[in-house]
py3Dmol code that shows the C-alpha trace and the ligand (Angstrom):
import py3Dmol

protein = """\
ATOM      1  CA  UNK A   1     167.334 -70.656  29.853  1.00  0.00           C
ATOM      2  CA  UNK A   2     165.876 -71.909  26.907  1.00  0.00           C
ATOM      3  CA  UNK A   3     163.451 -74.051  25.776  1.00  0.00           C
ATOM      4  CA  UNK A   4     165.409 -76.761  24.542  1.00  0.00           C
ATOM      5  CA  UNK A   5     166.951 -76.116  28.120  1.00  0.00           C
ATOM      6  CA  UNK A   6     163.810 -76.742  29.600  1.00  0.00           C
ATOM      7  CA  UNK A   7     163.046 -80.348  28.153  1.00  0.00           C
ATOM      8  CA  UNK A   8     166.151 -82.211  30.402  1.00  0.00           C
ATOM      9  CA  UNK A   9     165.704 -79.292  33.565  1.00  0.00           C
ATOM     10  CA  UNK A  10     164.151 -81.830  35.378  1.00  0.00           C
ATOM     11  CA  UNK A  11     165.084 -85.186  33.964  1.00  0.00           C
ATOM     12  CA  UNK A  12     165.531 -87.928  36.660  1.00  0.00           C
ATOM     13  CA  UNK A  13     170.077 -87.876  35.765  1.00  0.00           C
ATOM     14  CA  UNK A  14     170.113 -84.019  35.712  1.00  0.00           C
ATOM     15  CA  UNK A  15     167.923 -84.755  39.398  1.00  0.00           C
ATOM     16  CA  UNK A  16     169.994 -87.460  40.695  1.00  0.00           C
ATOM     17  CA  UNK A  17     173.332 -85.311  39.748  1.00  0.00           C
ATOM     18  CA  UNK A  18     172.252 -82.216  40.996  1.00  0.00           C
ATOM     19  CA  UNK A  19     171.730 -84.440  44.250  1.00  0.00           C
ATOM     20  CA  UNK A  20     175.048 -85.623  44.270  1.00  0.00           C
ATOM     21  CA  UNK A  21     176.900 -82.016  43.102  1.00  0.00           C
ATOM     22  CA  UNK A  22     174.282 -80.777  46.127  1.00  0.00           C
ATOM     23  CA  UNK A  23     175.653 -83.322  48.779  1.00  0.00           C
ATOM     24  CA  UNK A  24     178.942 -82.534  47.748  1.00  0.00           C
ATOM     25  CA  UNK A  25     179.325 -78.658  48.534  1.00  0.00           C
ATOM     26  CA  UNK A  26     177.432 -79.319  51.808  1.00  0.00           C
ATOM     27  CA  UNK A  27     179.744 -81.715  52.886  1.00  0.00           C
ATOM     28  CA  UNK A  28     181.978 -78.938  54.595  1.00  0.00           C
ATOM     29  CA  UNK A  29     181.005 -78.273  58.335  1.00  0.00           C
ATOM     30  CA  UNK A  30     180.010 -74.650  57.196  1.00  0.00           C
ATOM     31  CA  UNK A  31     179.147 -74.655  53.703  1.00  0.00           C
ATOM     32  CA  UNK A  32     179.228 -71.482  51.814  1.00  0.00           C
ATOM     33  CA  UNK A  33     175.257 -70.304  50.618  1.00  0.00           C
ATOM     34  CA  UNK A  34     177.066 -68.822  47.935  1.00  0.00           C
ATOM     35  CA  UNK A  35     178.200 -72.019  46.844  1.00  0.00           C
ATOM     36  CA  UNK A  36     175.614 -73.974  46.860  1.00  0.00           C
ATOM     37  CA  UNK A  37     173.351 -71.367  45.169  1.00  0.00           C
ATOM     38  CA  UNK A  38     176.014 -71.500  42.598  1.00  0.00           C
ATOM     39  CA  UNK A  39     174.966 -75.289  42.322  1.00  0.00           C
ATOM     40  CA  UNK A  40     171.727 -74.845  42.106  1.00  0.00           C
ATOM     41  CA  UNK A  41     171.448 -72.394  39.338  1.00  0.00           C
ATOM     42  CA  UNK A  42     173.749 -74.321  37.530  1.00  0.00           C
ATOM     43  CA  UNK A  43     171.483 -77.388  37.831  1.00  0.00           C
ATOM     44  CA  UNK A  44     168.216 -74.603  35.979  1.00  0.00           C
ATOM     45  CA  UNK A  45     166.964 -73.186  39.269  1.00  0.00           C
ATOM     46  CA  UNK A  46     166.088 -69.706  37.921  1.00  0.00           C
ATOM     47  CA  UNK A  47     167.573 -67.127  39.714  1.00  0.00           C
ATOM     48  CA  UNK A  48     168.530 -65.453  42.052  1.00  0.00           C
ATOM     49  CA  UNK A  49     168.887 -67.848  44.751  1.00  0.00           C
ATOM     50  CA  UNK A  50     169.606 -66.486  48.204  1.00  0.00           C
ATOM     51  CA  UNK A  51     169.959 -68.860  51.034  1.00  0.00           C
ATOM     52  CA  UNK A  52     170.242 -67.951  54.813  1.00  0.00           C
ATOM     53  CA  UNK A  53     172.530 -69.572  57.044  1.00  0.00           C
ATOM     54  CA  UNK A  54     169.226 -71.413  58.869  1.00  0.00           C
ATOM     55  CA  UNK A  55     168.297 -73.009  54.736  1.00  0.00           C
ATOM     56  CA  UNK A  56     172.048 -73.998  54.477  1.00  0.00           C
ATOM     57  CA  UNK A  57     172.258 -75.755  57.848  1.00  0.00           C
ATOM     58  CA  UNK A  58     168.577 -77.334  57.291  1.00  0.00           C
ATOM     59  CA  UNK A  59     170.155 -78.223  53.473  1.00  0.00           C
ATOM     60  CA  UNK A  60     173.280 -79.520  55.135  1.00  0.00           C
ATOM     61  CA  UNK A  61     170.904 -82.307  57.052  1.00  0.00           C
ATOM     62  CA  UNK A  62     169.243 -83.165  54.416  1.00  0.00           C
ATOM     63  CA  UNK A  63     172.699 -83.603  52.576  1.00  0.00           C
ATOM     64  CA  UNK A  64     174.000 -86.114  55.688  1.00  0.00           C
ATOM     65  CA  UNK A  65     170.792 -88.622  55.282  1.00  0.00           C
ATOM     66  CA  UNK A  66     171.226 -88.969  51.401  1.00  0.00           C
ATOM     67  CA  UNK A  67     175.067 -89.484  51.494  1.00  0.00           C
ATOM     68  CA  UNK A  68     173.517 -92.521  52.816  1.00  0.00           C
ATOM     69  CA  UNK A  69     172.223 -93.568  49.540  1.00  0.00           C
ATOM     70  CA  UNK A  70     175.266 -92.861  47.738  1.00  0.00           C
ATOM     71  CA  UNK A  71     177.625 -95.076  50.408  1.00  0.00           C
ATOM     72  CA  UNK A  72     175.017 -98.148  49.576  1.00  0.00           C
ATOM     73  CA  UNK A  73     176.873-100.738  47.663  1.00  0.00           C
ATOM     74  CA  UNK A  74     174.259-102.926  46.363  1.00  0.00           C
ATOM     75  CA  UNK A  75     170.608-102.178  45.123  1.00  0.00           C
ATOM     76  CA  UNK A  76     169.036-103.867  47.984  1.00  0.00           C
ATOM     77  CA  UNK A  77     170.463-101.668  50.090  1.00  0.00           C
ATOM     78  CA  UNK A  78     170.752 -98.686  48.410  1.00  0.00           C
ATOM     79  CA  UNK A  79     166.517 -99.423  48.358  1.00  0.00           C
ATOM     80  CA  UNK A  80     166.522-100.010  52.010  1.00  0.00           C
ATOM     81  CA  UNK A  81     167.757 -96.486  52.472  1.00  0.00           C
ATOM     82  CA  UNK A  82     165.548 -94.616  50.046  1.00  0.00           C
ATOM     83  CA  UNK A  83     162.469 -96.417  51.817  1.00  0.00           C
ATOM     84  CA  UNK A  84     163.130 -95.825  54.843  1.00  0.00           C
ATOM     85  CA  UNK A  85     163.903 -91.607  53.344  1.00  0.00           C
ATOM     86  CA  UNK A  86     160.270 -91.618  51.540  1.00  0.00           C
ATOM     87  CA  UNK A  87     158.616 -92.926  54.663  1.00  0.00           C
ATOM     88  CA  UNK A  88     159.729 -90.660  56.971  1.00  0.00           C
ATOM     89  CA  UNK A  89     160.324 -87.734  54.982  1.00  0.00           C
ATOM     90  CA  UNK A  90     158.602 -86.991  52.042  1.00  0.00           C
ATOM     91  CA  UNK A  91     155.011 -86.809  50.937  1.00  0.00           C
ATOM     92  CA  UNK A  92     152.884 -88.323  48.617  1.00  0.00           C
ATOM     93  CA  UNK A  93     153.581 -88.666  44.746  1.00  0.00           C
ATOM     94  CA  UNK A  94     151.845 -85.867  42.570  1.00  0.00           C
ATOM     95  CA  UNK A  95     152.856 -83.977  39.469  1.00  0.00           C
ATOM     96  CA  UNK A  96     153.486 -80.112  38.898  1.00  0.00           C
ATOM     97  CA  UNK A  97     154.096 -77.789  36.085  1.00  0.00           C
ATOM     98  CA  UNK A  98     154.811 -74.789  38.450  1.00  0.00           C
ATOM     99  CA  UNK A  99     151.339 -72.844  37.455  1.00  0.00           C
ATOM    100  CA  UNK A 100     152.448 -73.967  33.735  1.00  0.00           C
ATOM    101  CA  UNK A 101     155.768 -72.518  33.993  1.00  0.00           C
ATOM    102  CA  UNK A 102     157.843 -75.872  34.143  1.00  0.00           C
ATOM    103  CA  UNK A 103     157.121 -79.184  31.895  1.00  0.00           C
ATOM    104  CA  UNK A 104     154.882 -81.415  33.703  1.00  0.00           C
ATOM    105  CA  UNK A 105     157.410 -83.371  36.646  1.00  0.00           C
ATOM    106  CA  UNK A 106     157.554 -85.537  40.150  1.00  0.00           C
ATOM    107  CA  UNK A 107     157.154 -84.147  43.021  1.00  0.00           C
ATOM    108  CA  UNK A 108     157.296 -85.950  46.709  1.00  0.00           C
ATOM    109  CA  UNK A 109     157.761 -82.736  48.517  1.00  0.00           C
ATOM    110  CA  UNK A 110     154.816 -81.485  50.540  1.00  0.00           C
ATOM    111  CA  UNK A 111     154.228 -78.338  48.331  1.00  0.00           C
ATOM    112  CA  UNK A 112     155.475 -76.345  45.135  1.00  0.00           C
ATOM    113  CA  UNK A 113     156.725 -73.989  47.711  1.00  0.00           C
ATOM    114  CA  UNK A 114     158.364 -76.077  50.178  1.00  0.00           C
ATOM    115  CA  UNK A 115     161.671 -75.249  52.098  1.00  0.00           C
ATOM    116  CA  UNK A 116     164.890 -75.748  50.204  1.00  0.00           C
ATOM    117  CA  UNK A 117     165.809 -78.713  52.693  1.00  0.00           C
ATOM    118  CA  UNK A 118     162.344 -80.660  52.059  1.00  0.00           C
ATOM    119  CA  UNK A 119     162.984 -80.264  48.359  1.00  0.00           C
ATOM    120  CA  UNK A 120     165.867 -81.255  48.520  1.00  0.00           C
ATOM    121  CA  UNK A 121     165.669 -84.761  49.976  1.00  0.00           C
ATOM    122  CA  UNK A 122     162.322 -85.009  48.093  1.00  0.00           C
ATOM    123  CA  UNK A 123     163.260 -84.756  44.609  1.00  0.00           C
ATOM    124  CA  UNK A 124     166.607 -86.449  45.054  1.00  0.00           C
ATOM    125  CA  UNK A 125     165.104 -89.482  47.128  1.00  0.00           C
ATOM    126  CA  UNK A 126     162.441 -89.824  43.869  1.00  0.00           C
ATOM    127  CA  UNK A 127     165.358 -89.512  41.241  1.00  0.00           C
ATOM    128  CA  UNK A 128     167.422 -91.602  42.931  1.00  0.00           C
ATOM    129  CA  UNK A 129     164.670 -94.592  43.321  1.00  0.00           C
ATOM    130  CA  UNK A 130     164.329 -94.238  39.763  1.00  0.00           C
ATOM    131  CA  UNK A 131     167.315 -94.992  38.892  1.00  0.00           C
ATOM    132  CA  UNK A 132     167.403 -97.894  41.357  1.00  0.00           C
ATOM    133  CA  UNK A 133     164.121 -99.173  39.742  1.00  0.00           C
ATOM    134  CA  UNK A 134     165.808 -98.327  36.193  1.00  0.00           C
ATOM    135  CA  UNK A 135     169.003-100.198  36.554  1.00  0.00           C
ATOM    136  CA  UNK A 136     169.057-102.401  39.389  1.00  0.00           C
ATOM    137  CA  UNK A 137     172.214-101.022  40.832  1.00  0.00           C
ATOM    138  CA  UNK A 138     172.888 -98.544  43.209  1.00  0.00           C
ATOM    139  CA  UNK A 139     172.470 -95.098  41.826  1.00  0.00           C
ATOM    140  CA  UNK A 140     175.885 -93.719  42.789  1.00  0.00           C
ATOM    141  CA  UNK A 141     178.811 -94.088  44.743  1.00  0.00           C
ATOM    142  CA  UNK A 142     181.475 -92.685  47.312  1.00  0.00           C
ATOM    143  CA  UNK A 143     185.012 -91.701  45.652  1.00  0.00           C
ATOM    144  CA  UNK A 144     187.108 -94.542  46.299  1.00  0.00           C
ATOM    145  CA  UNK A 145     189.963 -91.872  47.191  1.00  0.00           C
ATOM    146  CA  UNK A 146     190.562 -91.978  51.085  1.00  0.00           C
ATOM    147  CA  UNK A 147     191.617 -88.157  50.850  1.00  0.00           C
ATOM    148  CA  UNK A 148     188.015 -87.507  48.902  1.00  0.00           C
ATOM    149  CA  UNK A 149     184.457 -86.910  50.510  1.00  0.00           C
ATOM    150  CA  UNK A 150     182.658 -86.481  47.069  1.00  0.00           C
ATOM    151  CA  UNK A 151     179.915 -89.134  45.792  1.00  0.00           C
ATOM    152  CA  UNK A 152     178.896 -89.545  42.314  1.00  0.00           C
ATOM    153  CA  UNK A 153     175.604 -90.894  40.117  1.00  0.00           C
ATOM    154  CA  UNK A 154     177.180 -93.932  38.695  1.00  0.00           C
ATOM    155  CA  UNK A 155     176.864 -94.826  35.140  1.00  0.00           C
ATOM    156  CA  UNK A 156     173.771 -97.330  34.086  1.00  0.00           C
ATOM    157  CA  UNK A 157     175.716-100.120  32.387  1.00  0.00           C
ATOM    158  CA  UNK A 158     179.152-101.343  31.856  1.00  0.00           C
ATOM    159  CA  UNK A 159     182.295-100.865  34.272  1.00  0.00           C
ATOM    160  CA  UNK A 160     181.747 -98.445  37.053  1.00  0.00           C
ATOM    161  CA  UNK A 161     184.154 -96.200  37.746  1.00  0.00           C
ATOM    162  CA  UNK A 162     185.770 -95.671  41.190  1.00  0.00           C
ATOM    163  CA  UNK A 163     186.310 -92.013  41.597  1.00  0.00           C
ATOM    164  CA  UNK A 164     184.131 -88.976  40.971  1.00  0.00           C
ATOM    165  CA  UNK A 165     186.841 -87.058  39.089  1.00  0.00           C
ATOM    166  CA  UNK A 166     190.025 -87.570  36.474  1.00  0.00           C
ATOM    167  CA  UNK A 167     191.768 -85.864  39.572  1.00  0.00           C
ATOM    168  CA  UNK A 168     190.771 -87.956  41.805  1.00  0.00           C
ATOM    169  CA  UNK A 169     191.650 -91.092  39.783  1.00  0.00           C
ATOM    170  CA  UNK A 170     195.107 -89.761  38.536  1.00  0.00           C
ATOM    171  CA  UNK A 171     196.330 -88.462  42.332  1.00  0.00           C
ATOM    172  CA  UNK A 172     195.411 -92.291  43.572  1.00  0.00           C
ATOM    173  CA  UNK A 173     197.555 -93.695  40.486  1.00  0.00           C
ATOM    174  CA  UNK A 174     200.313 -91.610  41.359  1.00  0.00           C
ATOM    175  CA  UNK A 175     199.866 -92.667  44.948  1.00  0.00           C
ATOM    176  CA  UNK A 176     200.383 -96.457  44.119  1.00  0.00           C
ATOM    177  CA  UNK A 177     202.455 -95.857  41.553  1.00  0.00           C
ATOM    178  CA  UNK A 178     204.898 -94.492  43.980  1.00  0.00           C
ATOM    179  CA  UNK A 179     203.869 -97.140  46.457  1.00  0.00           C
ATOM    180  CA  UNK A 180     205.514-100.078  44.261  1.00  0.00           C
ATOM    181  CA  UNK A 181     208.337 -98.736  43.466  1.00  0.00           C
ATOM    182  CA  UNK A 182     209.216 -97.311  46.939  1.00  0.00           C
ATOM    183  CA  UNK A 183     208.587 -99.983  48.556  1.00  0.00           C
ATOM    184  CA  UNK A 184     208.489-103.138  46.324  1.00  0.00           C
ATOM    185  CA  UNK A 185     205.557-103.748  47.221  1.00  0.00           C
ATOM    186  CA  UNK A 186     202.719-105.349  45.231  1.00  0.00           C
ATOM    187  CA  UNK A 187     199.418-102.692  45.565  1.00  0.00           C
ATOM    188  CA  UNK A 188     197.035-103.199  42.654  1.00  0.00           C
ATOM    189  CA  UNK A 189     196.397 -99.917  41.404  1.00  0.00           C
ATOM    190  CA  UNK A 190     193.218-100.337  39.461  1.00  0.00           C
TER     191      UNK A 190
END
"""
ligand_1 = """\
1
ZN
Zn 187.232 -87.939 44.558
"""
view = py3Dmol.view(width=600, height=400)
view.addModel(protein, "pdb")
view.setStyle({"model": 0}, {"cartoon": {"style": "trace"}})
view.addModel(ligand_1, "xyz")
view.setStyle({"model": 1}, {"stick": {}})
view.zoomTo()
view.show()
């Protein structure tokens, strides 16, 4: 990685996305380690990563309470959520550097060296309230494709999109595409 690399590492979108791309592959009922260690050095963990079955399952928890944030559909409650998260699961606010190997960041975890599950919820609950205290909007949403599990960090202004992927949003406009002119019907597609 380099520096220039270094400098958005651990900026509150790259946080909340990794979040999201983290809930995401531990959505299955068994998630693959090797998968989500694939996330995770993708997001600038520095490597290797090697996850046991007990960190995935632990991650995989952690991954069920903050879809929670993403299904909220209004700030207020998207707040709600992370409040009750902070209270009950993370510690208090400090900064790190990592023993100066890391720019100065948040952290809400317990310790520099806490399990992947705690850091998890910890640094996504405090990227996520930022963004909730940046925009005044939920921070992300659930793909609005009934055949899709996936939630997304939303975009901070303008129209928000419905689906986390072109894929998504293309397979649904083919859906009611078909819809209207099998069965006359009258389905808005947008
Ligand atoms: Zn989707």
């Amino acid at each position: 990685m380099s520096d220039d690399d270094r400098s958005t590492r651990h900026s509150v979108l790259t946080t909340a996305r990794r979040a999201a791309a983290l809930v995401n592959v531990l959505a299955d009922d068994r998630p693959d380690p090797g998968e989500v260690a694939a996330v995770l050095l993708e997001y600038g963990e520095a490597g290797p990563v090697e996850l046991g079955p007990e960190e995935v399952a632990g991650m995989r928890t952690a991954a069920a309470l903050l879809r929670e944030v993403f299904a909220a559909v209004t700030a207020d409650e998207a707040a709600a959520v992370l409040n009750r998260l902070l209270r009950e699961h993370t510690g208090p606010f400090r900064l790190t550097s990592h023993g100066g190997t890391a720019p100065w960041h948040a952290h809400v975890d317990r310790d520099d060296d806490a399990p992947w599950a705690e850091w998890l919820l910890a640094s996504s609950c405090l990227a996520l309230a930022v963004l909730v205290w940046d925009r005044q909007r939920p921070p992300g949403r659930a793909c609005a494709s009934g055949s899709c599990r996936n939630v997304f960090v939303s975009q901070g202004s303008g129209p928000e999109r419905r689906y986390c992927s072109r894929r998504c949003a293309t397979r649904e406009r083919v859906a009611a595409h078909r819809g209207r002119h099998s069965g006359g019907g009258t389905q808005d597609p947008a």
